[in-house]
KEFIFI-519808 format. One line per field, with one value per residue (C-alpha): residue in one letter; x, y, z; chain; residue number from 1. Coordinates in pm, whole numbers. Each point is the difference from the previous one (the first is absolute). Last residue first. Example, Ala and Ser with C-alpha at 12.3 -4.5 7.8 and 13.67 -1.06 7.14 Angstrom:
resn: [s, a]
east: [1367, -137]
north: [-106, -344]
up: [714, 66]
chain: [A, A]
resi: [2, 1]
# end
This chain:
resn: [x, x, x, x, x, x, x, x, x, x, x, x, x, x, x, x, x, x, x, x, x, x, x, x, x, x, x, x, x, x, x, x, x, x, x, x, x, x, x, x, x, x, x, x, x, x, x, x, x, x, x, x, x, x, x, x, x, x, x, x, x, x, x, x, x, x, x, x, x, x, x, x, x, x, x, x, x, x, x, x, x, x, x, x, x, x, x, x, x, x, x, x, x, x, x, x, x, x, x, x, x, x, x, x, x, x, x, x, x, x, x, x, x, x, x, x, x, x, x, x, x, x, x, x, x, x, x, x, x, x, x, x, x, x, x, x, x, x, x, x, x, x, x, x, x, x, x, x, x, x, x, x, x, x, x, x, x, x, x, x, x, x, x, x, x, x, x, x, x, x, x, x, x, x, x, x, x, x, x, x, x, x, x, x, x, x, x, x, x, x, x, x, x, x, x, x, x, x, x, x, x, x, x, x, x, x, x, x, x, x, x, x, x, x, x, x, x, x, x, x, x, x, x, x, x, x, x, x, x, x, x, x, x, x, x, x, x, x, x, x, x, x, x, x, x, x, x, x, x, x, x, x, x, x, x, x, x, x, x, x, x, x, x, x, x, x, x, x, x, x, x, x, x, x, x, x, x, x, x, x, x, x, x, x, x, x, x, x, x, x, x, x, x, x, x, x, x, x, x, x, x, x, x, x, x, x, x, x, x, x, x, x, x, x, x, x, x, x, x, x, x, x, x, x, x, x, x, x, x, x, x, x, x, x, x, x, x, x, x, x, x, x, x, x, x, x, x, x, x, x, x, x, x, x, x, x, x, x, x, x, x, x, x, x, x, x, x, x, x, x, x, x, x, x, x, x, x, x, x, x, x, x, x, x, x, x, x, x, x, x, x, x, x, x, x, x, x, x, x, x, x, x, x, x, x, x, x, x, x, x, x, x, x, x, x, x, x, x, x, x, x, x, x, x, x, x, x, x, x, x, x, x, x, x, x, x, x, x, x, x, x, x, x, x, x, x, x, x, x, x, x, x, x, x]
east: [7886, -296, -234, -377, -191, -302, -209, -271, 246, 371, 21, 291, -29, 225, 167, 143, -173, -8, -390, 38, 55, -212, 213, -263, 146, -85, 13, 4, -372, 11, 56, 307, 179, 47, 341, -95, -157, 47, -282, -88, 70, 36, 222, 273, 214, -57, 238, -182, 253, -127, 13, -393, 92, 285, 24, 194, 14, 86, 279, 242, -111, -101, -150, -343, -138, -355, -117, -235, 8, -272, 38, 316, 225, 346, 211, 110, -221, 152, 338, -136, -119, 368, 125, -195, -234, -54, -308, -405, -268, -307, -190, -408, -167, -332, -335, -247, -340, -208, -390, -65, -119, 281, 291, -152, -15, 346, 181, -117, 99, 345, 17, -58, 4, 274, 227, 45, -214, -367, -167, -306, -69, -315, -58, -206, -243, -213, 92, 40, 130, 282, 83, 304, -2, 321, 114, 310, 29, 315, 121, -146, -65, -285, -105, -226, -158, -240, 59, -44, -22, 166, 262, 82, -84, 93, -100, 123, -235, 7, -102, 113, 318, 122, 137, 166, 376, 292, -103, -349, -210, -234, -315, -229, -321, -141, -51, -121, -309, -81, -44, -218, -271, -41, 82, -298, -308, -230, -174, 256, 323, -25, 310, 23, 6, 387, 72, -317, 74, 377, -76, -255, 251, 244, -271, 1, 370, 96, 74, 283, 112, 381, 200, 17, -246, 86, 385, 38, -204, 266, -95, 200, -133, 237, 108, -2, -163, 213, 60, 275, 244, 264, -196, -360, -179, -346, -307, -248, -382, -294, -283, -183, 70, 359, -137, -52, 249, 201, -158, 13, -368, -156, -263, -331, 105, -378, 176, -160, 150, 346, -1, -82, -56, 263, 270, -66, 13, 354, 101, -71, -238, -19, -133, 261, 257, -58, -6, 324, 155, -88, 173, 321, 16, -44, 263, 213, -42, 153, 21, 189, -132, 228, -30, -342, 180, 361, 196, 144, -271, 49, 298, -248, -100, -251, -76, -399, -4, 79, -197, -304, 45, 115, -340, -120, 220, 74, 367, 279, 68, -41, 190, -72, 235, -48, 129, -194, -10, -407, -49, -157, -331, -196, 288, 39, -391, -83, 294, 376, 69, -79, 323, 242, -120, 25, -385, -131, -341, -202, -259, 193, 303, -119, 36, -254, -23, -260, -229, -149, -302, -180, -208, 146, 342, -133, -47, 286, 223, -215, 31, 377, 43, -205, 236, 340, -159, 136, 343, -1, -344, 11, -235, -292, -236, -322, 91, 139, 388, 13, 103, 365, 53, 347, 41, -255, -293, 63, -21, -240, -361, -252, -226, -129, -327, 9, -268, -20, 143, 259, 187, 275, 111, 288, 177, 335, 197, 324, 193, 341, 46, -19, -214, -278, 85, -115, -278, -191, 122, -160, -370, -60, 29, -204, -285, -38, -137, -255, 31, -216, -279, -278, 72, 138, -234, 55, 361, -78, -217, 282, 237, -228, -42, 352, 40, -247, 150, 340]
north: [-675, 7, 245, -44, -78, 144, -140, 225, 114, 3, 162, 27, -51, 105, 310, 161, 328, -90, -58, -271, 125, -95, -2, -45, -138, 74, -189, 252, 33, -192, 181, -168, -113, 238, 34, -45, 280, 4, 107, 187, 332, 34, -166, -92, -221, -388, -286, -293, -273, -305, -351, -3, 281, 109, 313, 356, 298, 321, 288, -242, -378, -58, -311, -116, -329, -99, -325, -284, -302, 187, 325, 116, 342, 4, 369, 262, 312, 210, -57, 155, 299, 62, -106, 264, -165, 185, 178, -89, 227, -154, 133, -54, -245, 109, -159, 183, 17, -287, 25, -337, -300, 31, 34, -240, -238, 81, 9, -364, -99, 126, -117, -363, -235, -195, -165, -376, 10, -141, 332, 174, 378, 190, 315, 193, 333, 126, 356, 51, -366, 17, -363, -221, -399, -119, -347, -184, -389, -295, 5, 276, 383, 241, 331, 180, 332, 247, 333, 373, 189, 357, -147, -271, -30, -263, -330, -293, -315, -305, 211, 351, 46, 381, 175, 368, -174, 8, -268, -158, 142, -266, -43, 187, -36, -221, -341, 170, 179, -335, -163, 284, 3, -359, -223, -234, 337, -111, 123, -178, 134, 212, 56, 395, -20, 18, -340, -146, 57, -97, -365, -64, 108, -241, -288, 109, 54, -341, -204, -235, 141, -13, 276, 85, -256, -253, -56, -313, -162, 21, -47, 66, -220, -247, 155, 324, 14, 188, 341, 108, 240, -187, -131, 190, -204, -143, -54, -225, 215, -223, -66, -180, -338, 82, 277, -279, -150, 260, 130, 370, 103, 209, -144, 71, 376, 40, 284, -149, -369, 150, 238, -190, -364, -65, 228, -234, -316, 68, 100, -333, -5, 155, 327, 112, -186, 18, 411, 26, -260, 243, 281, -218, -68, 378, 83, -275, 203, 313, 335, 230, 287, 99, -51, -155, -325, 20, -54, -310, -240, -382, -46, 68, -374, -175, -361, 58, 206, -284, -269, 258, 35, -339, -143, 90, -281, 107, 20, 208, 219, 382, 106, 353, 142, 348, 77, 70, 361, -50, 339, -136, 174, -312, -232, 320, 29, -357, 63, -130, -92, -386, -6, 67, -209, -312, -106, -314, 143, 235, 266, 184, -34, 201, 296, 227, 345, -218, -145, -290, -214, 339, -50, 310, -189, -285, 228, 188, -377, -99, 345, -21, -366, 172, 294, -218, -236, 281, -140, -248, -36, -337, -59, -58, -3, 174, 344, -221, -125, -195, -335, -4, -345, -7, 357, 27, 189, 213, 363, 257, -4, 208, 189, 335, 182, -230, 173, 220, 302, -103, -283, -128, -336, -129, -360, -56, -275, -141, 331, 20, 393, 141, -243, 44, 366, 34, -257, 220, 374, -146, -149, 310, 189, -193, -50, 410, 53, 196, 295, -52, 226, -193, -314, -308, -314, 40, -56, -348, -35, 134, -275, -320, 150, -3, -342, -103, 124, -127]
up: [5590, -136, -131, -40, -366, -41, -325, -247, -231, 161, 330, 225, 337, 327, -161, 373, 29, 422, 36, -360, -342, -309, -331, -325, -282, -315, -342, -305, -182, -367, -287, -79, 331, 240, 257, 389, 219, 376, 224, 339, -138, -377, -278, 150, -172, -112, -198, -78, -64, -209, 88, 98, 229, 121, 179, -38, 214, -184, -9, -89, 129, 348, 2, 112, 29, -52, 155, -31, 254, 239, -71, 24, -37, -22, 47, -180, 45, 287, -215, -315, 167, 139, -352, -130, -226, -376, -77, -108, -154, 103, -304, 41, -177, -115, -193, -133, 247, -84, -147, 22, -249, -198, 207, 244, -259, -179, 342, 119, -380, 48, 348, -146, 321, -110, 327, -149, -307, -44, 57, 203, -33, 212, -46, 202, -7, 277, -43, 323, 85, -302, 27, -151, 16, -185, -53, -73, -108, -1, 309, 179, 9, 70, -19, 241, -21, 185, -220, 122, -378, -90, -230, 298, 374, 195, 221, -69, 159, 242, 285, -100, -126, -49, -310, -20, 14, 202, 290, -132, 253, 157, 143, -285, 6, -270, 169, 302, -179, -205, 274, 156, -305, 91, -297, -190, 83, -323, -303, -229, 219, 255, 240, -8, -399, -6, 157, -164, -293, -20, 194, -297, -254, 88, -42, -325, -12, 32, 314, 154, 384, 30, 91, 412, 181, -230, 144, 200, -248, -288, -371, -304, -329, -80, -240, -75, -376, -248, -126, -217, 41, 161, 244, 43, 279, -50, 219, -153, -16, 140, -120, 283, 225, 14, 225, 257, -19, 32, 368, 54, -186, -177, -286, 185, 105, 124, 235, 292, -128, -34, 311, 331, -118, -280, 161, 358, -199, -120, 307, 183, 254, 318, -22, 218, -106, -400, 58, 176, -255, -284, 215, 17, -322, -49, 205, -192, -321, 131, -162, 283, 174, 307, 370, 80, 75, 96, -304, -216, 178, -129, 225, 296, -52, -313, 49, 120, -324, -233, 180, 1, -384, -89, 123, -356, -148, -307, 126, -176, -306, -60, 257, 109, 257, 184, 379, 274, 146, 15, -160, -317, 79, 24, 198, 258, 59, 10, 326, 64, 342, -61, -214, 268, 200, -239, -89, 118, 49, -206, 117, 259, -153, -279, 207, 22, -218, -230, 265, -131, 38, 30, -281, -175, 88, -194, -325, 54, -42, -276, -195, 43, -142, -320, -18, 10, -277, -244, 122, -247, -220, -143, -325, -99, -296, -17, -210, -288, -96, -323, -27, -199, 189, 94, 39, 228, 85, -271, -143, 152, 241, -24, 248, 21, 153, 360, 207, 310, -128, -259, 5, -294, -38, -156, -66, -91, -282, -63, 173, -195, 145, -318, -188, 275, 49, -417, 47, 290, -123, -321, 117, 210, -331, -150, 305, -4, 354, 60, 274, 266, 71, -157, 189, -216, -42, -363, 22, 146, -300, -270, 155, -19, -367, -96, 190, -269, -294, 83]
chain: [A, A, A, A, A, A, A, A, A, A, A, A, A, A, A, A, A, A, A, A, A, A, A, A, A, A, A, A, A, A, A, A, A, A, A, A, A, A, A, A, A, A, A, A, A, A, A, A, A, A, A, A, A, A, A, A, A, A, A, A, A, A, A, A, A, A, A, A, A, A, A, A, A, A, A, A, A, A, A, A, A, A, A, A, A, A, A, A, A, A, A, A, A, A, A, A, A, A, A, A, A, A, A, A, A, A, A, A, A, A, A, A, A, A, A, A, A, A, A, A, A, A, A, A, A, A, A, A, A, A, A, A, A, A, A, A, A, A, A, A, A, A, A, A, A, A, A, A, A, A, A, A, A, A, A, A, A, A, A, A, A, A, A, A, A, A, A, A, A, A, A, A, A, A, A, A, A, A, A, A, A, A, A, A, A, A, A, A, A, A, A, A, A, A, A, A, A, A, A, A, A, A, A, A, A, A, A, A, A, A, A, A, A, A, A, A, A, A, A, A, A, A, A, A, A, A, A, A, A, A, A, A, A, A, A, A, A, A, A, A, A, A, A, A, A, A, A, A, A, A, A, A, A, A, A, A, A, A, A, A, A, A, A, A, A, A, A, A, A, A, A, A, A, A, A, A, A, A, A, A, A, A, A, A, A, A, A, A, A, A, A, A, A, A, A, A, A, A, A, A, A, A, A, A, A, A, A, A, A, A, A, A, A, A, A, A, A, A, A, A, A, A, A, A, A, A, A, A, A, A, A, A, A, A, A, A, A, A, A, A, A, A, A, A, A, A, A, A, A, A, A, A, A, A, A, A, A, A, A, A, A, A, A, A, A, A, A, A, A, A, A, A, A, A, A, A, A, A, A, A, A, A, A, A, A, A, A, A, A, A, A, A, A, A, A, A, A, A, A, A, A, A, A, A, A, A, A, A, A, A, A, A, A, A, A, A, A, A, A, A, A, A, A, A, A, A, A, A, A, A, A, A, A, A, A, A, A, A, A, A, A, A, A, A, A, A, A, A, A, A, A, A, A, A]
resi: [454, 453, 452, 451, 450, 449, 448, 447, 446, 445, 444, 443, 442, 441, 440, 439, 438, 437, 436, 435, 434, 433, 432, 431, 430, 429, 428, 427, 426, 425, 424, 423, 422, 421, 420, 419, 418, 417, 416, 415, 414, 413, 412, 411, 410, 409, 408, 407, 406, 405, 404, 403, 402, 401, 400, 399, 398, 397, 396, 395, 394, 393, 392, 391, 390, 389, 388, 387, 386, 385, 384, 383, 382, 381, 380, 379, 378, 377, 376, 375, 374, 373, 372, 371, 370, 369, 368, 367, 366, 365, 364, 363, 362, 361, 360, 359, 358, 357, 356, 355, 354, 353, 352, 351, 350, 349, 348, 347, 346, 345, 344, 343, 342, 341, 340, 339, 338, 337, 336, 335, 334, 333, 332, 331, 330, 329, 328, 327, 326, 325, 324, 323, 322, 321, 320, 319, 318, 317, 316, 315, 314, 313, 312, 311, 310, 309, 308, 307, 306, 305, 304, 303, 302, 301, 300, 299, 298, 297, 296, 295, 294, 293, 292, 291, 290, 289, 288, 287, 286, 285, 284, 283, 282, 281, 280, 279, 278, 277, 276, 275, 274, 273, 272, 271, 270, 269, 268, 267, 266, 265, 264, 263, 262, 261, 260, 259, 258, 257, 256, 255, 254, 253, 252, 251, 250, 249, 248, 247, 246, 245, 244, 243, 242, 241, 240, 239, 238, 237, 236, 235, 234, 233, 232, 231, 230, 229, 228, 227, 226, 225, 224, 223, 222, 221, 220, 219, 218, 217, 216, 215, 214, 213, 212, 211, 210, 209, 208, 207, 206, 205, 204, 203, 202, 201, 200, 199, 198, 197, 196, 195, 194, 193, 192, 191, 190, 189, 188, 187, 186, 185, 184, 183, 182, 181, 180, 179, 178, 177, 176, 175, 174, 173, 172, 171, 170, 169, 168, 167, 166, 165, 164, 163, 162, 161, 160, 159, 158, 157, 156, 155, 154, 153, 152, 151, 150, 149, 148, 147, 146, 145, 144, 143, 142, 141, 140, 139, 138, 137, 136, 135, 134, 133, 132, 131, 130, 129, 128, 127, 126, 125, 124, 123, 122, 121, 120, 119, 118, 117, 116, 115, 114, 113, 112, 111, 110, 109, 108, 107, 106, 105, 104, 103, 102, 101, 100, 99, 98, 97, 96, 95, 94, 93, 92, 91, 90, 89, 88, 87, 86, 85, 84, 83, 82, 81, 80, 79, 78, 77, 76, 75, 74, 73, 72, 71, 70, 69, 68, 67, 66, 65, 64, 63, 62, 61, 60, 59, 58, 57, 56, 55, 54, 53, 52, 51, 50, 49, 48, 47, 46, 45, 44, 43, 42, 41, 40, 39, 38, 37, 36, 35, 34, 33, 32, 31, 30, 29, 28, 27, 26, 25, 24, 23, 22, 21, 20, 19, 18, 17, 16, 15, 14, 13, 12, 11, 10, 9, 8, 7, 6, 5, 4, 3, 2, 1]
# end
């Protein structure tokens, strides 16, 4: 413990002046206590400041079965944190001119159905693609079974017209991935390794399982019944590493968080172009009913007086957080070995800590009863793909299963319907977007659109 102590005090050390030190204690609780709460085995954290990494430690286990401790080198799968590194690829060749971003993708890959060469880089980046959103976590490890995949896709795939609404979409990002393994021909996998891993010196990152088998590496677990164990087999599905599934720790992490908010330098030296970095973070998007954007492969919003660059990730068996305050050139960077934990408590307690944030707010939406005139203009079904919310009108609300339960939701301001809260946690929303005629064509539940039909 002693040692591990002192590998900590020297990375705290290395802190600039102006920074606010953290207190590794009290880091230490928030990390075990949301570990136990949330039945996370084990986590990893690092903490940048400036242009250097002044925090790292890592937090419970590697695996249940073996009790080995989790440290700042071992890795794990990042989910849809991946989403900003298949983004910095893609802006990277179109810097080169290899690509033009507002083109159609047709242009660039062959075999495509019509109706999917139309979409653009710029559409897949931005989430605005109007395709639908899947994410199987099993299938080929073939890495073929990406172009096959795509090649096999028709206009069923699109739930909207592209560039119509923002909508989360893991295929888009397949797709984009693919985009970037066609034109530099060779397969995607190689492409991440030679235009931002290697640059980055990110020596441990990589796509390919057997290859990170080759290192420490964290076993994903999934909580059932309370208690954690391993997922196996191990989840893996080619078709789908462009969106969720590079392998890295948050060393390597760090190097990609320095140099995106130190203009591209990182160790004395220019690894991303200052422009790259300019298009990642500008916002593309508007995420309908909310003060966030999407940039290109990143959230976008401002929080207790901060602008934060985020991304937070999700797959079988791990979670991951990379969140960046570019003007005050602070991130935090979370990895975990539980399907969807990325630690927000722990993300909070850092930046809480190390930055002067304004108090927090939640403003009252005072909500009221459904006439059944408004009620009517909401019922309806609304798909994405094979998932679907259905409303019902249902006394002075609409009401939707969900997970076996009903939600029931009133008006709670314009453009959005407010469902019942749980505990202290914030009440679901849906956000009602209506087409040129006022008719309620989507409905929108977190980060998805889904389209009514008839």
């Amino acid at each position: 413990m002693r040692q591990r102590t002192l590998w900590i005090a020297f990375w705290c050390a290395l802190a600039p002046a102006q920074v606010r030190p953290l207190d590794p204690a009290a880091i230490e609780r928030v990390a075990l206590e949301e570990l136990k709460a949330t039945n996370t085995p084990g986590a990893a954290l690092a903490v940048v400041s400036g242009d250097r990494v002044v925090f790292a430690h890592g937090y419970g286990v590697a695996s249940v079965d073996t009790g080995a401790p989790v440290s700042p080198d071992l890795l794990f799968r990042l989910g849809s944190t991946t989403k900003m590194f298949t983004a910095t690829a893609v802006v990277g060749l179109a810097l080169e001119g290899k690509i033009d971003l507002h083109a159609p993708v047709g242009r660039y890959i062959s075999g495509l159905d019509d109706a999917i060469a139309k979409i653009t880089a710029h559409q897949l980046l931005s989430h605005t693609s109007g395709l639908h959103d899947e994410a199987p976590m099993f299938g080929p490890h073939d890495e073929t079974a990406l172009g096959a995949g795509i090649r096999a896709w028709n206009a069923g795939f699109l739930f909207a017209e592209p560039g119509r609404i923002y909508s989360y979409s893991n295929p888009g990002f397949w797709l984009a991935g693919f985009l970037a393994e066609s034109v530099a021909e060779k397969p995607y996998a190689d492409v991440m390794a030679e235009r931002v891993f290697r640059p980055l010196g990110m020596g441990r990152t990589t796509l390919r399982p057997t290859m990170a088998m080759t290192w420490p590496l964290a076993q994903g677990h999934d909580a059932i019944g309370g208690k954690p164990r391993v997922v196996r087999p191990a989840a893996d599905n080619a078709a789908g590493w462009p969106a969720g599934s590079i392998f890295s720790n948050v060393l390597d992490l760090a190097r990609f968080a320095i140099a995106f908010m130190n203009d591209g330098r990182l160790d004395g030296q220019l690894v991303l172009a200052p422009k790259l970095i300019a298009l990642l973070e500008s916002p593309h998007a508007r995420v309908p009913g909310s003060e966030r954007s999407y940039g290109y492969g990143l959230d976008l919003y401002t929080e207790r007086g901060v602008h934060w660059v985020a991304h937070a990730g999700s797959r079988s068996g791990y979670g991951s957080e990379i969140r960046m305050a570019p003007q005050e050139k602070v991130a935090v960077i979370v990895t975990a070995n539980r399907t969807g934990a990325s630690l927000p408590k722990l993300v909070d307690a850092v930046c809480e800590a190390m930055l002067p944030l304004e108090p927090r707010s939640r403003p009252e939406q005072p909500s009221h009863a459904l006439t059944p005139d408004e009620a009517a203009r909401y019922v309806g079904a609304y798909a994405n793909g094979s998932s679907r919310i259905t409303l019902q009108a249902d006394h002075g609300a609409v009401a939707s299963m969900s997970g076996g339960a009903t939600v029931r939701y009133t008006r709670a301001g314009a453009g959005f319907l407010a469902g019942e809260a749980a505990g202290d946690r914030e009440p679901p929303r849906l956000v009602v977007v209506p087409d040129a005629r006022g008719r309620i064509e989507f409905v929108v539940a977190g980060a998805r659109a889904y389209r009514r039909v008839e």
